[in-house]
Each structure stands twice: as C-alpha cells, then as structure tokens.
N, CA, C and O atoms as a Tripos MOL2 file, in Angstrom:
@<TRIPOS>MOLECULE
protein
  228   227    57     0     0
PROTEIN
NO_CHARGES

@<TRIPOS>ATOM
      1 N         -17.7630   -3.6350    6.4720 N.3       1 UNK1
      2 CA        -16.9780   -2.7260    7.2820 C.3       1 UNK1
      3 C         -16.6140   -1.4970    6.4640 C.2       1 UNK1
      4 O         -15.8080   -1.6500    5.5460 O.2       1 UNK1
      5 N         -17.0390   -0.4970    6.6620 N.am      2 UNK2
      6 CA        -16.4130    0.8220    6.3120 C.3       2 UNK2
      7 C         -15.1490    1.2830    6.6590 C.2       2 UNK2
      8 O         -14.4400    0.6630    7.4510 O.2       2 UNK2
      9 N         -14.7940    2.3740    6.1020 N.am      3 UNK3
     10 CA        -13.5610    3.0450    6.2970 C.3       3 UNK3
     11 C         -13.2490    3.7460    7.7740 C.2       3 UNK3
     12 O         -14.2370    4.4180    8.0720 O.2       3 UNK3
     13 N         -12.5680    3.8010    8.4590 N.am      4 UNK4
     14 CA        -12.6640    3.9120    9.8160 C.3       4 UNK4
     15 C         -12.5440    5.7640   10.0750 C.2       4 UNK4
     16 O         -11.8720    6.5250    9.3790 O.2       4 UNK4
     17 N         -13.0470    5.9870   10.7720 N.am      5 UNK5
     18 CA        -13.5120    7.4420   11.1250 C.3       5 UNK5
     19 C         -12.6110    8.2800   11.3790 C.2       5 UNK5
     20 O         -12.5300    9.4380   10.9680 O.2       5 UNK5
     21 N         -11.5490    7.4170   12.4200 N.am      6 UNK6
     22 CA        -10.3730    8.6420   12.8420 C.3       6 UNK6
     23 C          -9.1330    8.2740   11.7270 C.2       6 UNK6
     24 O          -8.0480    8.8540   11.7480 O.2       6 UNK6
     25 N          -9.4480    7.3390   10.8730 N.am      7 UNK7
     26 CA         -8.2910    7.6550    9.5370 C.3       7 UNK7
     27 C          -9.1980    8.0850    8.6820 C.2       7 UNK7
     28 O          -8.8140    7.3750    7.7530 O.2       7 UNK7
     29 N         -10.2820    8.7930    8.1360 N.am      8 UNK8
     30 CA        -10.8900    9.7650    7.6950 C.3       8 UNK8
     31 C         -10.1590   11.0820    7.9760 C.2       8 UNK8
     32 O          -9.7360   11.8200    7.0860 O.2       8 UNK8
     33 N         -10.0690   11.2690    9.0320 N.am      9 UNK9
     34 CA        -10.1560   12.7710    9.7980 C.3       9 UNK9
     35 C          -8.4240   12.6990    9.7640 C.2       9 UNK9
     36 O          -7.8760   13.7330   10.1460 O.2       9 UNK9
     37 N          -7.6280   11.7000    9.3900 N.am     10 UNK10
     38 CA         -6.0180   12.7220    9.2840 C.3      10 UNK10
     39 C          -5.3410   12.5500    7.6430 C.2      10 UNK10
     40 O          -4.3870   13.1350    7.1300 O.2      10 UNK10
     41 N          -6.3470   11.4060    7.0430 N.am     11 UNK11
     42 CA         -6.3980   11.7150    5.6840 C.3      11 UNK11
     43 C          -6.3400   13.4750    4.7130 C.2      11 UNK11
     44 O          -6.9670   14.5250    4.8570 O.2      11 UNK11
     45 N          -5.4240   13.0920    3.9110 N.am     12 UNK12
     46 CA         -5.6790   14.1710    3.1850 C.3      12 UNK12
     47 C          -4.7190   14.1520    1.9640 C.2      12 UNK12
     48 O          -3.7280   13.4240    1.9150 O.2      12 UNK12
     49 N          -5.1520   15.1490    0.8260 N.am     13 UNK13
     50 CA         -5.2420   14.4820   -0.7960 C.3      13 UNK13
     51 C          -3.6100   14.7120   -0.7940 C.2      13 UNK13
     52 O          -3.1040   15.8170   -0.5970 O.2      13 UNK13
     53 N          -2.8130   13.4310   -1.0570 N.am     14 UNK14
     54 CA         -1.3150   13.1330   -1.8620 C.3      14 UNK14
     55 C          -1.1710   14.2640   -2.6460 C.2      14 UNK14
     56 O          -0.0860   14.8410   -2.5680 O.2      14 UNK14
     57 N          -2.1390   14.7770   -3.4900 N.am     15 UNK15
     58 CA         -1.5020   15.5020   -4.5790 C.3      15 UNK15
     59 C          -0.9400   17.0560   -4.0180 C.2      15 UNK15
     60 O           0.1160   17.6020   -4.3380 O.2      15 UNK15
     61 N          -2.0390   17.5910   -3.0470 N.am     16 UNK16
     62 CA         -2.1150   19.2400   -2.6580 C.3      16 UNK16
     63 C          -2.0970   19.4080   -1.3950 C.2      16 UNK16
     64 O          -1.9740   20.5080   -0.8560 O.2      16 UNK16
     65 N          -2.2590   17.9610   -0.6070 N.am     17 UNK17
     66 CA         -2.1310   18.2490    0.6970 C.3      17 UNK17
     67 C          -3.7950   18.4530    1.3050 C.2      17 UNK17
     68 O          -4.2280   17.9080    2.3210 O.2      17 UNK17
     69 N          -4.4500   19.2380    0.5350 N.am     18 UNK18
     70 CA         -5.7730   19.7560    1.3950 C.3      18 UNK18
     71 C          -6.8290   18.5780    1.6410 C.2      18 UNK18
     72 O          -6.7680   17.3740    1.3940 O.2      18 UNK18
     73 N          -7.9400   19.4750    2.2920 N.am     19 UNK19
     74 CA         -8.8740   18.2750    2.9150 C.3      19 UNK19
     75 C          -9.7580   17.5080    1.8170 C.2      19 UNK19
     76 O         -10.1440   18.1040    0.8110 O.2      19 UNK19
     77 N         -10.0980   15.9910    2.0830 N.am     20 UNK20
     78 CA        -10.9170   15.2240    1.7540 C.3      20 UNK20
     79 C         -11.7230   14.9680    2.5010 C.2      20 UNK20
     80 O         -11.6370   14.9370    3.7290 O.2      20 UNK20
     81 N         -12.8850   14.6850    1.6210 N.am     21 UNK21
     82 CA        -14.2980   13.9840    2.2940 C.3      21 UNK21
     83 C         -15.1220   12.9050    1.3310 C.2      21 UNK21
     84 O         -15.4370   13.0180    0.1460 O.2      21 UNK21
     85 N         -15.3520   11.8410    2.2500 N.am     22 UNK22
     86 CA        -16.2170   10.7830    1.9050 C.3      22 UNK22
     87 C         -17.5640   11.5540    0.6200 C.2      22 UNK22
     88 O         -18.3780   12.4720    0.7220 O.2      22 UNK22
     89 N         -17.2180   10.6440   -0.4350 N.am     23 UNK23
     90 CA        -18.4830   10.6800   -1.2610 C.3      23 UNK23
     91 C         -19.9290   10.3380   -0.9830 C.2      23 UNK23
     92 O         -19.8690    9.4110   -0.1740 O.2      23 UNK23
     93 N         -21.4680   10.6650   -1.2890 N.am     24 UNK24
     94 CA        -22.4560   10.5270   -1.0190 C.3      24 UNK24
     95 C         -22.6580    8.7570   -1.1110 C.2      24 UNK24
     96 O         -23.2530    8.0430   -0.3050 O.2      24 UNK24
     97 N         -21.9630    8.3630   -2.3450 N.am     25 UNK25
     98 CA        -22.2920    7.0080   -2.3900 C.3      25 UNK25
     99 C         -21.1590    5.8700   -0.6460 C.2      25 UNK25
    100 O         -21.1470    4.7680   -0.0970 O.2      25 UNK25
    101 N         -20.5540    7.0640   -0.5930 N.am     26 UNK26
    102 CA        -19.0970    6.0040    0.2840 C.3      26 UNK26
    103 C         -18.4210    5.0520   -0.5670 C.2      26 UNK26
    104 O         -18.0690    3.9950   -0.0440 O.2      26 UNK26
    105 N         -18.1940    5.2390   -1.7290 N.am     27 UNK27
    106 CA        -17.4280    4.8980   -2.4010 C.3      27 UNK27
    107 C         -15.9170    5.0710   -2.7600 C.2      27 UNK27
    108 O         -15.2050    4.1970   -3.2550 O.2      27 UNK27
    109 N         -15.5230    6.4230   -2.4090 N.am     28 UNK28
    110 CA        -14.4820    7.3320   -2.6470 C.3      28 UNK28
    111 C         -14.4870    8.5910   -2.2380 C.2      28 UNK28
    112 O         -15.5330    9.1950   -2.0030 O.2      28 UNK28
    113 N         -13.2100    9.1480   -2.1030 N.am     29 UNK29
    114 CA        -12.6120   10.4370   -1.2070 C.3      29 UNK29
    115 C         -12.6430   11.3010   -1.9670 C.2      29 UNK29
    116 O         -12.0350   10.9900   -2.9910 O.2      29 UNK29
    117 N         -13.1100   12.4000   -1.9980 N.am     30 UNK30
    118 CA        -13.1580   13.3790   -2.6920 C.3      30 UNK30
    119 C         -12.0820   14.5060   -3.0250 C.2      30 UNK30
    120 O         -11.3280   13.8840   -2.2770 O.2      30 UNK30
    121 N         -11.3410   15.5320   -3.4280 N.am     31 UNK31
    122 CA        -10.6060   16.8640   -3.3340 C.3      31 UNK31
    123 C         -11.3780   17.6770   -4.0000 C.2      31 UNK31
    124 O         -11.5900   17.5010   -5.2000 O.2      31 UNK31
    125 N         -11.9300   18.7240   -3.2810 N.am     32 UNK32
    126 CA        -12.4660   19.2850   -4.4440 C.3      32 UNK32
    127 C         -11.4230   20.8190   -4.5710 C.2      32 UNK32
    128 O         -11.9470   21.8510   -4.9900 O.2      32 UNK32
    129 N         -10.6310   20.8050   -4.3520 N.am     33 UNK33
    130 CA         -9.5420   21.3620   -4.7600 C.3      33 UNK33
    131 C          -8.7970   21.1370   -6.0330 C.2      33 UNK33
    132 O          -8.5360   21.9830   -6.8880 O.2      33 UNK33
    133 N          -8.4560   19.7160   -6.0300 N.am     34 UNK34
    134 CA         -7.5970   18.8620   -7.3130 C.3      34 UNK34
    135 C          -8.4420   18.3130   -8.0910 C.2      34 UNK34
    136 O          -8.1080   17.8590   -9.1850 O.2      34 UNK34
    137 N          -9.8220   18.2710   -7.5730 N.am     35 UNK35
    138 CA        -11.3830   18.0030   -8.5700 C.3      35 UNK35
    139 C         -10.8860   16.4790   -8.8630 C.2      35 UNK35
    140 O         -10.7460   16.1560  -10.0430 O.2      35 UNK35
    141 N         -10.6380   15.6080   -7.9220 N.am     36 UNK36
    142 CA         -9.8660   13.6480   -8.1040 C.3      36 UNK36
    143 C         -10.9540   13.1680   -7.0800 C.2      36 UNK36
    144 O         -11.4990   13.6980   -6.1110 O.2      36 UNK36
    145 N         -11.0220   12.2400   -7.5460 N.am     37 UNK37
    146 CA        -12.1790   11.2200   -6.4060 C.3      37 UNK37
    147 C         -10.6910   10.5110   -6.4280 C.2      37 UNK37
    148 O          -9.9190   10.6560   -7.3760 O.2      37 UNK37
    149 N         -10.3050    9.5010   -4.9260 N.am     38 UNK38
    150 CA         -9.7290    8.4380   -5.1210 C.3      38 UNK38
    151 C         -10.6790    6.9740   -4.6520 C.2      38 UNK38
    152 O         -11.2150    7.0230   -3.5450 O.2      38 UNK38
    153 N         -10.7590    6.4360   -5.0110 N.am     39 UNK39
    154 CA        -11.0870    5.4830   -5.0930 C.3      39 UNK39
    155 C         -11.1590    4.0920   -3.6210 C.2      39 UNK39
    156 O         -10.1580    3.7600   -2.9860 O.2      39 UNK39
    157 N         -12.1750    3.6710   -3.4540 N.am     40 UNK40
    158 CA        -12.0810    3.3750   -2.0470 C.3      40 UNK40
    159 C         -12.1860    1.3450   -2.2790 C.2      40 UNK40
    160 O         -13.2200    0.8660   -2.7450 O.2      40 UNK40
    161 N         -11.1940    0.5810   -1.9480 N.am     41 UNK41
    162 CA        -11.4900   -0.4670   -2.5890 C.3      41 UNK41
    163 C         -11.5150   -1.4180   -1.2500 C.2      41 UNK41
    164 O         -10.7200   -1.1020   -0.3650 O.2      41 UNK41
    165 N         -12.3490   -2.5400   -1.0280 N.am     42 UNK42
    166 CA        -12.1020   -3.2820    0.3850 C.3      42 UNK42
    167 C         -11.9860   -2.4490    1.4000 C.2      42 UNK42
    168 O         -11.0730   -2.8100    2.1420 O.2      42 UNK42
    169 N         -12.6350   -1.2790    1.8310 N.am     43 UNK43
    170 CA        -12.6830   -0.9750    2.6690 C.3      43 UNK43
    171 C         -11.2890   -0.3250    3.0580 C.2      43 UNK43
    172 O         -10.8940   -0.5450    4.2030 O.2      43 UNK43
    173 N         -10.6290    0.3320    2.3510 N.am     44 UNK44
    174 CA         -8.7720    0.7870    2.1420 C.3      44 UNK44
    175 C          -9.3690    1.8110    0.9080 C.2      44 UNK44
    176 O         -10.1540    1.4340    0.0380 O.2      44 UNK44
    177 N          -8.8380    3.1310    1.0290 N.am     45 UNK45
    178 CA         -8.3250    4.2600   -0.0070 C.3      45 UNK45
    179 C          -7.6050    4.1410   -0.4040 C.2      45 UNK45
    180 O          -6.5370    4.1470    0.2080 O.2      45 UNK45
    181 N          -7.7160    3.8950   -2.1050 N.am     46 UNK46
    182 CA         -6.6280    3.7730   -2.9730 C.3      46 UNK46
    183 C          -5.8510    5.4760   -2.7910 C.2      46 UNK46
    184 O          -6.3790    6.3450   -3.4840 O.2      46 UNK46
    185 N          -5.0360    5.7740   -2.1830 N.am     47 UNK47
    186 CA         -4.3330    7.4210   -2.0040 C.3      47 UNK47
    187 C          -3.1780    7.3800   -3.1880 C.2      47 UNK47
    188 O          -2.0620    7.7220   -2.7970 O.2      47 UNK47
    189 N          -3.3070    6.9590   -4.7710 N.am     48 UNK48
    190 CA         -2.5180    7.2120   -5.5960 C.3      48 UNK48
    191 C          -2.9930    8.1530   -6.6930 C.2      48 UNK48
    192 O          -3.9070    7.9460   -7.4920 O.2      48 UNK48
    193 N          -2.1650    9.2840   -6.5850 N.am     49 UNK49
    194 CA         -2.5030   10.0200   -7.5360 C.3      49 UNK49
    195 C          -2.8160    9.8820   -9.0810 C.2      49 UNK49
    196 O          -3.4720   10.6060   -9.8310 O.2      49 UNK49
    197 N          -1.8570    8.2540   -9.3850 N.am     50 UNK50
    198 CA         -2.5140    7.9060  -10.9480 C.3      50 UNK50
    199 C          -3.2860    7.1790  -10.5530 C.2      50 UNK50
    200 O          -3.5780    6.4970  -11.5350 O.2      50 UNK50
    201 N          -3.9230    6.7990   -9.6160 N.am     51 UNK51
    202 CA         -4.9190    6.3960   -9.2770 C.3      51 UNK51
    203 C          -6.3990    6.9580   -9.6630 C.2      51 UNK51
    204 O          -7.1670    6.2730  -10.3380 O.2      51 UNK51
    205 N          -6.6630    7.9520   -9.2950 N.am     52 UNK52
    206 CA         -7.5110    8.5280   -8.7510 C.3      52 UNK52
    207 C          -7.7270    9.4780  -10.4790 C.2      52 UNK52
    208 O          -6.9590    9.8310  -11.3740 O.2      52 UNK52
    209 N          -9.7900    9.6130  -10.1160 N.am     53 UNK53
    210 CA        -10.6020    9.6800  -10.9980 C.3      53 UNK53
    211 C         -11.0540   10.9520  -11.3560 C.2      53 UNK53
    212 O         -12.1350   10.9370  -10.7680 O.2      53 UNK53
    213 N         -10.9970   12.0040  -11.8820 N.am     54 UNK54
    214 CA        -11.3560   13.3150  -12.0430 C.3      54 UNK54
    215 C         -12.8980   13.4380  -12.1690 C.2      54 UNK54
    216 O         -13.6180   12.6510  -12.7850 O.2      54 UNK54
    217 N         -13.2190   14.3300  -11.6240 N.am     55 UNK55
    218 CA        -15.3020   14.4160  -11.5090 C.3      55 UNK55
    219 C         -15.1440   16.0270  -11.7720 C.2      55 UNK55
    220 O         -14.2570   16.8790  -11.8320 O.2      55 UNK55
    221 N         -16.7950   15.8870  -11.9110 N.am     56 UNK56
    222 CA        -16.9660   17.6170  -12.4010 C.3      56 UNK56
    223 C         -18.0180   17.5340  -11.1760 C.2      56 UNK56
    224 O         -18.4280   16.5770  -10.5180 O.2      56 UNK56
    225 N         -18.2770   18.8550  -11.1350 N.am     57 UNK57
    226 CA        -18.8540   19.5330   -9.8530 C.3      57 UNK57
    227 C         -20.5650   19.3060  -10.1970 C.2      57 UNK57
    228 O         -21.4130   19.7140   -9.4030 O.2      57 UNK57
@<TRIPOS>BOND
     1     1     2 1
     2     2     3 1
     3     3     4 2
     4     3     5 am
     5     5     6 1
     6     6     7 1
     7     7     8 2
     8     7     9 am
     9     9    10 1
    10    10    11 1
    11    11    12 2
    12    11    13 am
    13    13    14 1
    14    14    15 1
    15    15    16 2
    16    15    17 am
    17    17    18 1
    18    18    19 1
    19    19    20 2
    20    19    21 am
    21    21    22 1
    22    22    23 1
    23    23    24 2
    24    23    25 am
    25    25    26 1
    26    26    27 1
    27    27    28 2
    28    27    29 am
    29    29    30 1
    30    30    31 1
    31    31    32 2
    32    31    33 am
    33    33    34 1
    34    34    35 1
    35    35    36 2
    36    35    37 am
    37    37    38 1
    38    38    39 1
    39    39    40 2
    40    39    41 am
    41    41    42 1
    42    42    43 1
    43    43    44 2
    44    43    45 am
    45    45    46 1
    46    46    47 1
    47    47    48 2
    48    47    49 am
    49    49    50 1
    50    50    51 1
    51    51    52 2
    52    51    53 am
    53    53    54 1
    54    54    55 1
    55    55    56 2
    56    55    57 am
    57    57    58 1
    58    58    59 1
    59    59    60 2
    60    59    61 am
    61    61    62 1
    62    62    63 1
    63    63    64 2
    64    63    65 am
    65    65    66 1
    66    66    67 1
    67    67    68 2
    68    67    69 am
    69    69    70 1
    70    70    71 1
    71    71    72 2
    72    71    73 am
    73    73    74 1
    74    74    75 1
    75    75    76 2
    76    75    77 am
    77    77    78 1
    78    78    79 1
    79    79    80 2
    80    79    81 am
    81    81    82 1
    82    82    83 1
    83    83    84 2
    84    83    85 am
    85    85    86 1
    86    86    87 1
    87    87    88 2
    88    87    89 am
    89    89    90 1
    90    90    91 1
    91    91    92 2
    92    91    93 am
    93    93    94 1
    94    94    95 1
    95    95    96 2
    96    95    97 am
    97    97    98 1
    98    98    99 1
    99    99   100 2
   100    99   101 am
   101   101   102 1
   102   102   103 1
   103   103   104 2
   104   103   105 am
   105   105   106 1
   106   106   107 1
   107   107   108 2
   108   107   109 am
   109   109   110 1
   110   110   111 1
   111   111   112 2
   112   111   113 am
   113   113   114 1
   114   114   115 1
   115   115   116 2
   116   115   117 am
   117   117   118 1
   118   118   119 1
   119   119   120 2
   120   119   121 am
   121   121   122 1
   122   122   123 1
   123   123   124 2
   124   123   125 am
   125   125   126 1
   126   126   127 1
   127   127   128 2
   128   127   129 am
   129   129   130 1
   130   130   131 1
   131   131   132 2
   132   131   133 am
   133   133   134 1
   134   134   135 1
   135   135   136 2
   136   135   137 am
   137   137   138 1
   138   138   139 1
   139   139   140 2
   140   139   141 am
   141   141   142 1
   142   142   143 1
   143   143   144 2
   144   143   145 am
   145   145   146 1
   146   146   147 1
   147   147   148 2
   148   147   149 am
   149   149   150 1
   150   150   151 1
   151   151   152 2
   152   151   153 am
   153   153   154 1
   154   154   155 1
   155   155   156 2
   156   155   157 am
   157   157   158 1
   158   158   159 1
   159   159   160 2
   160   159   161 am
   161   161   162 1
   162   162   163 1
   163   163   164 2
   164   163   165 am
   165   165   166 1
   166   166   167 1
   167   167   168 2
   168   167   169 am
   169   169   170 1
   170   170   171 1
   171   171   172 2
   172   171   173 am
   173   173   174 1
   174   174   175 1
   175   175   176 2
   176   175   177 am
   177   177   178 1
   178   178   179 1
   179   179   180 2
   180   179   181 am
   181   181   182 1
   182   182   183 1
   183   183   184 2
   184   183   185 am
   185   185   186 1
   186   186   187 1
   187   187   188 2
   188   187   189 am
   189   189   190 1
   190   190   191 1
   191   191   192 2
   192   191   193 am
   193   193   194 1
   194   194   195 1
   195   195   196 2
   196   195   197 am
   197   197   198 1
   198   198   199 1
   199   199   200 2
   200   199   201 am
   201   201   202 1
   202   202   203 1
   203   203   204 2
   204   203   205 am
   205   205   206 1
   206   206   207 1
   207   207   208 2
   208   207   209 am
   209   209   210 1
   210   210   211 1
   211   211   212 2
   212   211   213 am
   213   213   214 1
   214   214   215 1
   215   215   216 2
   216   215   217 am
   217   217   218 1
   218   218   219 1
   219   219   220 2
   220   219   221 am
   221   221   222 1
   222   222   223 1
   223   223   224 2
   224   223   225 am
   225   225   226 1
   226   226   227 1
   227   227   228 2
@<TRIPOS>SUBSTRUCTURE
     1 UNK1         2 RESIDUE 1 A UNK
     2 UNK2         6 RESIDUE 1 A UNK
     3 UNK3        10 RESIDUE 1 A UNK
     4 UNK4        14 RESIDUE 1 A UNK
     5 UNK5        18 RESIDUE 1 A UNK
     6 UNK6        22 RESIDUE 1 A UNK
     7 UNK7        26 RESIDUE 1 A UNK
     8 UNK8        30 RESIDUE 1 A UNK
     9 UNK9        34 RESIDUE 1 A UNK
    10 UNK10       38 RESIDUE 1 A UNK
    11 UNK11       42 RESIDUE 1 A UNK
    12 UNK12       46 RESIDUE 1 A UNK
    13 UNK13       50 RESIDUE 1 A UNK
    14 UNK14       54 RESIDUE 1 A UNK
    15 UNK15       58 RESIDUE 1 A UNK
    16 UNK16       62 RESIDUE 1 A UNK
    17 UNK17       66 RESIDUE 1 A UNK
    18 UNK18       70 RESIDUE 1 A UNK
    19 UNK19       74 RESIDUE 1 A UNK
    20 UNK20       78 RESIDUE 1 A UNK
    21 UNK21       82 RESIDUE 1 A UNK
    22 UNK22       86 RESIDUE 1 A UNK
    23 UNK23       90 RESIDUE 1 A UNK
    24 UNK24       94 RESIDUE 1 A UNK
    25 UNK25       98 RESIDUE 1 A UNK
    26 UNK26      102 RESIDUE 1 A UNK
    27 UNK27      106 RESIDUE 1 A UNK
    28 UNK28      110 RESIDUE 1 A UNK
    29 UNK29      114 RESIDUE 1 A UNK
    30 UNK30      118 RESIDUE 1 A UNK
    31 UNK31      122 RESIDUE 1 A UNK
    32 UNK32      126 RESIDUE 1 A UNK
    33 UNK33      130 RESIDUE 1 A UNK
    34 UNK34      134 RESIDUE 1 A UNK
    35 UNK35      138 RESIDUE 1 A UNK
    36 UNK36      142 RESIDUE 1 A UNK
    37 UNK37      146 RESIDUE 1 A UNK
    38 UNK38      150 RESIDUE 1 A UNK
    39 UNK39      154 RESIDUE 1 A UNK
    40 UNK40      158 RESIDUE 1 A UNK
    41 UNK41      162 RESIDUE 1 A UNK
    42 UNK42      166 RESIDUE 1 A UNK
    43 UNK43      170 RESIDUE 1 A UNK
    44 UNK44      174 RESIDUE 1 A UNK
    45 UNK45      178 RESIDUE 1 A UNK
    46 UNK46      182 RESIDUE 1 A UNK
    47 UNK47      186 RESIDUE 1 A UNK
    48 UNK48      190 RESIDUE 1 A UNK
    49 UNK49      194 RESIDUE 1 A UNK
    50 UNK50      198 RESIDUE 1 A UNK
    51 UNK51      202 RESIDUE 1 A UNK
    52 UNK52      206 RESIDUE 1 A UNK
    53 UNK53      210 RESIDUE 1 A UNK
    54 UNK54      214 RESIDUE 1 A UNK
    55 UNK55      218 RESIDUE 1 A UNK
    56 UNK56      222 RESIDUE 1 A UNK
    57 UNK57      226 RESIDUE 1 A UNK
C-alpha cells in the first residue's frame, strides 16, 4: 500500500511550509526549498524535521 494521494496533495514541509513531492524511488518527500527528503516508513511520512535527510540536487 502506498501513501494515499489526497494526503499527498495537503502535505507540506514542517520546516518552511512550502510544497512537497514524492521521490522517483517513492521512498520519501522531497523540499526542494529546505533541500530535506523526509523519510517515508510503512507507508506513513516521517514529517520530523530532525528527522529528515538533506540531498543535493
């Protein structure tokens, strides 16, 4: 079971507020604002800012 579609679409990043989007793998939520993947575990977004994994572009 994946992450459900219409809590995709009112999701958005704890830290800045702005929009997220699903990673290529569907693994994790992206900001590319705050440049944080968070982390997607059981099918639930980990949405904690010490959570969450910094990526480069």
């Amino acid at each position: 079971m994946a992450v459900n579609e219409e809590l995709l679409e009112i999701l958005v990043c704890p830290k800045c507020k702005g929009a997220i989007y699903l990673n290529q793998a569907k693994d994790g939520l992206v900001c590319e604002k705050c440049r944080l993947i968070y982390e997607i575990r059981d099918d639930i977004p980990v949405m904690l800012i010490d959570e969450a994994k910094p990526f480069a572009r």
